[in-house]
N, C-alpha and C positions, 0 to 999 in steps of 0.2 A: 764264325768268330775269328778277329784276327789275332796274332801271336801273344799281343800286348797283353788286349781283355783276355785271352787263354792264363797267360801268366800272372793276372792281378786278378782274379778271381779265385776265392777261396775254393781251393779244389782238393789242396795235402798239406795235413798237418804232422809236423813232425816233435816229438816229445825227446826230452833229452836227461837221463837220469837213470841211476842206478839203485836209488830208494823205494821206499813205500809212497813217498810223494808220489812219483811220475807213474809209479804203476797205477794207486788209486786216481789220477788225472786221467790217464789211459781208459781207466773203463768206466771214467764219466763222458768222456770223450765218445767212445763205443756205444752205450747209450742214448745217447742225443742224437748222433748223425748216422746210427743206422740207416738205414736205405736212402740215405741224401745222395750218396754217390763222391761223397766226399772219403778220403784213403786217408789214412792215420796210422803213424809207424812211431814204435817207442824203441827208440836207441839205448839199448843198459849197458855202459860202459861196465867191464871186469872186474873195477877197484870205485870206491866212492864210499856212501853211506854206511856206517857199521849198519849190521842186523842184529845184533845181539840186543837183545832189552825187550823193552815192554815198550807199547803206544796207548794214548789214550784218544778214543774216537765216539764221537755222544751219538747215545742208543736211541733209539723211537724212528715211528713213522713221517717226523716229520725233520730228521736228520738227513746225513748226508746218503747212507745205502738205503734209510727209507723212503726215499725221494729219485733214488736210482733203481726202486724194484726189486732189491736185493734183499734174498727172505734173511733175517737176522739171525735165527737160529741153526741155519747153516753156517751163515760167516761165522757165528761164535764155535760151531765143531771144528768148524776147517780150521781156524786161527787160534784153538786153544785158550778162547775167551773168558771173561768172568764179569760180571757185575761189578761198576764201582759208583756209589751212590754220594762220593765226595772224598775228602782227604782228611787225615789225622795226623796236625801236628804235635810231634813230640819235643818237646823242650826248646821250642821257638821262643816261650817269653821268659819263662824261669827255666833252671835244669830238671824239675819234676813234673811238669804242668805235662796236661793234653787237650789241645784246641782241635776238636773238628769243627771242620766247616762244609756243609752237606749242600748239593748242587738241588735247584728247585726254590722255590719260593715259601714261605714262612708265612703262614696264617693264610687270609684272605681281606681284599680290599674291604673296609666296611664302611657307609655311610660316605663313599667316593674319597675317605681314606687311606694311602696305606698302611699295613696293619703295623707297621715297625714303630709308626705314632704312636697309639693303641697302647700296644706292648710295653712301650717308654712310659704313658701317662702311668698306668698299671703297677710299674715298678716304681717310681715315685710315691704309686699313695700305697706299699707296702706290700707288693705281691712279689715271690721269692719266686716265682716261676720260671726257668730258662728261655730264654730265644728260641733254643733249638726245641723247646716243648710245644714247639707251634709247627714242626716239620714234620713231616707224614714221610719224606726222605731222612732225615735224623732218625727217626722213630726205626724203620725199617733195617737201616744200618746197626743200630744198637741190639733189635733183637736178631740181626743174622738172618730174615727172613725177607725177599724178595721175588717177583713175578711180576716183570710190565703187565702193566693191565690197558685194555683200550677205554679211554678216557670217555669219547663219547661228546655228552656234556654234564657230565660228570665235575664237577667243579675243584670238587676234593681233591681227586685225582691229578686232575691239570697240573696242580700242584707241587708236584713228581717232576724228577729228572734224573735222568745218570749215563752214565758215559761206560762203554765197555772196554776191559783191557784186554788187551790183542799180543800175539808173539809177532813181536816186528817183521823175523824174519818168513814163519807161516804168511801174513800179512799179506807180503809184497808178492810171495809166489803166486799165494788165490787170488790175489788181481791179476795178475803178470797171464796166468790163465783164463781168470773170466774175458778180460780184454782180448785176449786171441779169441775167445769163443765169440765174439764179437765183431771182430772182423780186423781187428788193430792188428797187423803186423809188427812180430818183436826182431829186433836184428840184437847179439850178442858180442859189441863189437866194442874197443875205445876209438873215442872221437882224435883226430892230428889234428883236424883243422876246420875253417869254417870258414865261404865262400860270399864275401858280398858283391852286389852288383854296385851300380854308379849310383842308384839311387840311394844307397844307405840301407838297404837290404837284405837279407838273408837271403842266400836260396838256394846253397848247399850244405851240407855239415859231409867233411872229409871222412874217413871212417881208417883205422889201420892198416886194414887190410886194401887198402886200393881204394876201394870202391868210395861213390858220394852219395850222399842219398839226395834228393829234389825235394823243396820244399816253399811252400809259398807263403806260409807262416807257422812259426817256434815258438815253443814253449821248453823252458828250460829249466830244469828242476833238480840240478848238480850241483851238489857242494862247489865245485870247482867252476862253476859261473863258463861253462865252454861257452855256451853262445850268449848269452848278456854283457859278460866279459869282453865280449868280441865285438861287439856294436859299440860299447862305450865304455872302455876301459876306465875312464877316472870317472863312471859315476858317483854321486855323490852316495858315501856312507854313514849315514846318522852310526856316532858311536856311543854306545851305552855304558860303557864301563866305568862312568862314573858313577852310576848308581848299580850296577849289578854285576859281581866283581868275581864271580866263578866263571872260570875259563878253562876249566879238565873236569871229564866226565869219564869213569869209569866203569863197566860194567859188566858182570859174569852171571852165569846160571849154577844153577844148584840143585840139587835133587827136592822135591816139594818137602817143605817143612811141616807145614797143616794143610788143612780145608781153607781154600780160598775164601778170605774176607771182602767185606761187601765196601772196602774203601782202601785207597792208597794212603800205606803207611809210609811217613816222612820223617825224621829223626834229625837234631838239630845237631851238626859236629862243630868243632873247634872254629874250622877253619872251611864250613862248606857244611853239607846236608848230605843223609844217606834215605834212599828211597830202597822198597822193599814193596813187591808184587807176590804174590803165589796166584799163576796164571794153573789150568789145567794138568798144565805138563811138567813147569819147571816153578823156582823162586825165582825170582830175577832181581839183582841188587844192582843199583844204580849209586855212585859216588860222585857227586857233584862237589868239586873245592876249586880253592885261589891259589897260582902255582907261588904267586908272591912271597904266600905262608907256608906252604905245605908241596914237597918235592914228588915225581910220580915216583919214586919207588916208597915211601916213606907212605904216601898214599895207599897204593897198591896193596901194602901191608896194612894198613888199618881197614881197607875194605875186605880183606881176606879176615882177617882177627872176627870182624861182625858176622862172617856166613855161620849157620846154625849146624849145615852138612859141606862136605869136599863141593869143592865146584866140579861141574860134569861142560864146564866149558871152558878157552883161555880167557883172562882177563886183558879186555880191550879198552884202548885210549883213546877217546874223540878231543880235539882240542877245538877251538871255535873263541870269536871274538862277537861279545854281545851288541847287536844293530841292526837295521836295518838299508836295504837300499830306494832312496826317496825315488826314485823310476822307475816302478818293474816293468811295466812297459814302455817298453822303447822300437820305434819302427815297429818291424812284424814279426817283434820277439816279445812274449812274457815272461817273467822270470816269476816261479811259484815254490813254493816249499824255501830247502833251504838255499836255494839261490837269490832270496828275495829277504830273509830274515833269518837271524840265530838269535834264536831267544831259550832262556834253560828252561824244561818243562815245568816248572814248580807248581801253576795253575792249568795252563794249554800248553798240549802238546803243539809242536811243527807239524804233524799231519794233518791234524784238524783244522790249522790256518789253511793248510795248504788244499784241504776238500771244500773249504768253504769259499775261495780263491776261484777254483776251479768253478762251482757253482756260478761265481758270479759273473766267471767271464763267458758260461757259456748262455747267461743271459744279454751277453751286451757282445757278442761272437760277430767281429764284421764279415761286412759283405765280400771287400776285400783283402789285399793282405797287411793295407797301412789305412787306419781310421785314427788321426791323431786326436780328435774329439771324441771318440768313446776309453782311446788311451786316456785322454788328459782324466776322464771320471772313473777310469777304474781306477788311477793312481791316487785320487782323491779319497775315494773309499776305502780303496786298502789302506793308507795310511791312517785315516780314522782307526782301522779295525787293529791294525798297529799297534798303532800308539797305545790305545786300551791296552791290550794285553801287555804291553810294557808297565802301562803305571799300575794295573794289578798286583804284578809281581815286585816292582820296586814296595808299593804298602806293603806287601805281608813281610817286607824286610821290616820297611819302618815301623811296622806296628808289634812285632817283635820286641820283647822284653829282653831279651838277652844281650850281654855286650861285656863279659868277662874277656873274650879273645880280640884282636887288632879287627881282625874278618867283620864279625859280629858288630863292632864300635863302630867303626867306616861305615858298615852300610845304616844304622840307624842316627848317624849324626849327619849325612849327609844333607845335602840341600835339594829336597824333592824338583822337579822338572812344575814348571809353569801350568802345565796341562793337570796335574795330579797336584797341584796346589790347589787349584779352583776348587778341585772336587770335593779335597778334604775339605777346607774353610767351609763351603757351601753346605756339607754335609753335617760339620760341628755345629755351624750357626741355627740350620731350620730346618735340618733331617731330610736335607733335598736329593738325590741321588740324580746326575743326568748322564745320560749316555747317548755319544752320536752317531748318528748315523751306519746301519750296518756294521755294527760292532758284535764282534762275535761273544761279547759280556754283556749279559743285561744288566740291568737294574739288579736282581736276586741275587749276581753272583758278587755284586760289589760289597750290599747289605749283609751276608753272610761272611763276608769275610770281613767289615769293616766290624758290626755288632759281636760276632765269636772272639777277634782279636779286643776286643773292647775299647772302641772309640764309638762315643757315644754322642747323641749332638745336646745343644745346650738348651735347646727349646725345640717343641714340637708344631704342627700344625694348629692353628688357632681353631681349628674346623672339629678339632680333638673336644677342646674345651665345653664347645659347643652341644653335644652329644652327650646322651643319659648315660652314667660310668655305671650306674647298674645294667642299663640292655646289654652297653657296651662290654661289659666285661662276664655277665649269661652269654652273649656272642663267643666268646673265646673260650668258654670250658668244653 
């Protein structure tokens, strides 16, 4: 084999990150190319990603660890884990309301119907029945009692989903570990610099201390964009902040307040939203606002005023500009986590994109170290999966009742994005929900959060009408 094929042959990959991203990339990575002979080194720069907080990452067998082998209820001891079977907002539409919106699907298809048809004809001809009284996920969260079960073909069941919450910083170390146990080499170093060839290439990352590490294709999963940065400084960045207008994130621990609840509590503020976990070990309070309205000390202090006990950690500031970058792959670098998206947790977490990311690229994993043709489709994909989870989150603004504060008003007056037009009109007009391609949302999580938030469509499927409303509605009790 001469020097070239030596060198353009996937042989070492090198990871670049200091979060929970690159670690869980790492022992997907470790995973898959066990005994291929291929070497894989994760560089965790000193400084980067806070740790402090809570992650959401979805549970079951057919998730991202149950898909990697990883038995669950260890990663949930190791990481201080808990159940979370959806979210509950608090005073997102009025100042007393409370909207949950539970992950999983509602009822069952009937008659090659979806049932949210069903449900709608139901409540026109006088039944008082809730949406969420067709969730076997709602149901579970309300009474406090849960136990994945194996589905099987179990129908009912299927119907189930939930996501577990994780302590970030436990998180990153048990991958950080499993991944060595794997064979991935970790180096504890900051990156200076980063080494292209004439090709446009990657094929060193500098390291502080002297040394470079060899690499024949990057994955780069740092806030600070060291190698994507470096291949193409002016990529292009979709900027979000016209429709999603929190830009500081604050966060501290606290000593456990209760028994961990089976959903993430959200709270509507002036000027931004206060999230509240009780994971195993700690509470963890998260403060998402706009510095436009509200200053960080001024902040700071009203995130403190909400804890229940002393924090038993400092209160940390993440700042971040909401978007994405439309190339994450570029040459024979990927950019995954948040090197490739800042988007605010409100529905998906950043890690979750960024395991599902991972997933996909190590289905379409070239031969060598530059496939511009499976780049050009992963970048088409990800941004599908993107975009979704942008216009998620921009609706649960819009569909938010609230707008006593500037915050509040701005994001519900605003002028939805093109993409999240269609959906709604399509969705008011004939209860149609579509979702593209490899989107990390389905169809369940859209309807659940469109029907809870209460936008409702104006006609249903004609195939409704069609159907005996007495089987029909013996089918639903």
């Amino acid at each position: 084999m001469n020097d070239k094929t030596s060198r353009d042959s996937l042989s070492n990959i090198v990871v670049v990150g200091s979060g929970a991203e690159a670690a869980a990339v790492s022992v997907a990575l470790g995973v898959s190319l066990k005994g291929s002979g291929i070497r894989t080194t994760l560089v965790s720069p000193s400084h980067g990603q806070s740790s402090t907080g809570v992650a959401r990452v979805r549970g079951g067998d057919s998730a991202f660890h149950g898909r990697l082998g990883i038995d669950e209820n260890e990663l949930m001891k190791s990481t201080a884990a808990v159940y979370s079977l959806g979210s509950r907002f608090n005073g997102f539409v009025t100042s007393n309301d409370s909207t949950f919106v539970p992950l999983g699907a509602h009822g069952m298809t009937m008659r090659l119907v979806p049932f949210h048809h069903h449900w709608i004809r139901s409540m026109a001809a006088g039944d008082t029945g809730q949406y969420n009284d067709y969730s076997l996920t709602a149901a579970a969260a309300e009474r406090g009692r849960f136990e994945p079960a194996k589905t099987g073909d179990n129908a009912v069941l299927a119907t189930v989903a939930y996501d577990l919450l994780v302590d970030l910083d436990l998180y990153t170390h048990y991958c950080r570990r499993m991944a060595q146990s794997l064979g991935v080499k970790v180096v504890n170093d900051d990156v200076s610099g980063v080494n292209i060839g004439a090709d446009g290439c990657i094929e060193q990352v500098r390291l502080v201390d002297g040394t470079a590490i060899d690499g024949n294709f990057f994955i780069d999963c740092s806030t600070e964009r060291f190698l994507a940065g470096s291949l193409d400084p002016t990529a292009g960045f979709e900027d979000w902040s016209e429709w999603l207008h929190c830009d500081r994130f604050l966060s501290v621990l606290s000593r456990k307040q209760r028994e961990p609840s089976l959903f993430t509590l959200l709270k509507a503020m002036d000027h931004g939203w206060l999230q509240c976990n009780t994971l195993q070990n700690f509470t963890v309070y998260m403060l998402a606002f706009c510095s436009d309205y509200l200053d960080d000390t001024k902040a700071k202090r009203l995130l403190e005023s909400n804890l229940v006990h002393s924090p038993v950690s400092s209160v940390e500031l993440a700042t971040y500009r909401p978007g994405r970058y439309s190339t994450p792959w570029v040459s024979n670098c990927v950019a995954i986590g948040p090197a490739a998206i800042a988007i605010e947790p409100l529905n998906v977490s950043s890690l979750q994109l960024a395991q599902n990311a991972a997933l996909r690229l190590l289905g379409m994993l070239p031969a060598g170290r530059n496939d511009g043709m499976l780049a050009k489709e992963f970048n088409r994909m990800t941004a599908n999966e993107h975009i979704g989870v942008r216009d998620l989150t921009i609706l649960t603004y819009h569909l938010a009742g609230r707008h006593a504060t500037p915050f509040w008003a701005g994001l519900r007056n605003s002028a939805l994005p093109d993409s999240l037009q269609k959906r709604v009109e399509l969705f008011r007009r004939v209860g149609r929900v579509n979702t593209n391609e490899n989107e990390w949302l389905g169809a369940d999580d859209w309807l659940s959060c469109m029907i809870n938030f209460g936008l409702l469509p104006d006609k249903c499927s004609p195939l409704v009408d069609m159907a005996d409303a007495g089987q029909v509605r013996a089918s639903m009790l």
